[in-house]
C-alpha positions in Angstrom: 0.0 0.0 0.0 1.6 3.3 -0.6 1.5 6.2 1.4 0.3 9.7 -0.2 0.6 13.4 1.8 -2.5 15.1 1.4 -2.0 18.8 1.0 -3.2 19.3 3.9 -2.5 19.6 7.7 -5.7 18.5 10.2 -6.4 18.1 13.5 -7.8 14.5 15.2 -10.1 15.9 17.2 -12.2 13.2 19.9 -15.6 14.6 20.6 -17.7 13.9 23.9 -21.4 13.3 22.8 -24.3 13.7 25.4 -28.0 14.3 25.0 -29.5 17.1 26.8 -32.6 17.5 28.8 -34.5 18.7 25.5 -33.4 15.8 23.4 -31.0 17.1 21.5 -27.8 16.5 21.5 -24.3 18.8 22.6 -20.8 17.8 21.8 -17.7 19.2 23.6 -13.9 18.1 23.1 -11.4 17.4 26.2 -9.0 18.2 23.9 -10.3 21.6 22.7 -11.8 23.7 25.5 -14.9 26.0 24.2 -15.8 23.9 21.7 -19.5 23.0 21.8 -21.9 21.9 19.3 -25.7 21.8 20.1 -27.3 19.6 17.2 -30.8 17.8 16.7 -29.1 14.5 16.1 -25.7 12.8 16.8 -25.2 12.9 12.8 -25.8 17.0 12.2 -23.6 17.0 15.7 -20.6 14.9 13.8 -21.3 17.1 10.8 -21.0 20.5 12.2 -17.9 19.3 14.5 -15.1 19.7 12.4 -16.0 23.4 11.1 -16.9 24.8 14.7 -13.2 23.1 15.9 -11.9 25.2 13.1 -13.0 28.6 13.7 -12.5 28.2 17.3 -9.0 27.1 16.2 -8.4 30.0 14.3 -10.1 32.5 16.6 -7.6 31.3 19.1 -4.7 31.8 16.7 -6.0 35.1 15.8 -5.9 36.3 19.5 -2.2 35.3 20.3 -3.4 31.7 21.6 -2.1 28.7 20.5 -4.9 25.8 20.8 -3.9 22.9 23.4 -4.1 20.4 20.2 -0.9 19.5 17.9 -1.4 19.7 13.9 -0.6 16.8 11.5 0.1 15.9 8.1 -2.7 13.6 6.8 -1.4 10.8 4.9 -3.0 8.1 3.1 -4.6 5.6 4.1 -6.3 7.8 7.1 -7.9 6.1 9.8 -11.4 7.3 10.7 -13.6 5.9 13.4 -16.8 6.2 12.3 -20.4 6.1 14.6 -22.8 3.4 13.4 -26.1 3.5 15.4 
């Protein structure tokens, strides 16, 4: 198997997923303090994940702050845990 860079640079990001008194759900990251996500379902809340980490990210940058999380080179083949309910 051979291993590509992607142009890119992410962030692995692990997400705690509760459901709230209203029956929706709210995500929040021990690896990323501030981020929360308030969705209708777990899937809109793994959708919307990955662009709220990112502005946070770069709100953080923007102020001086460098986020608590360390930046990596994606390379093929990436290894994504996926939620099957």
């Amino acid at each position: 198997m051979t291993v590509r860079e992607l142009s890119t640079i992410g962030f692995r990001l692990s997400l705690t997923i509760e459901q709230v008194e209203d029956g929706s759900y709210m995500a929040t990251s021990p690896a990323l303090t501030g981020l929360l996500v308030l969705a209708d379902s777990i899937e809109e809340v793994i959708q919307l994940a990955p662009d709220v980490a990112k502005s946070l990210i770069e709100a953080m940058q923007d102020k001086g702050i460098q986020p608590p999380i360390h930046s990596q080179k994606l390379r093929f083949p990436v290894d994504v845990e996926v939620l099957v309910v």
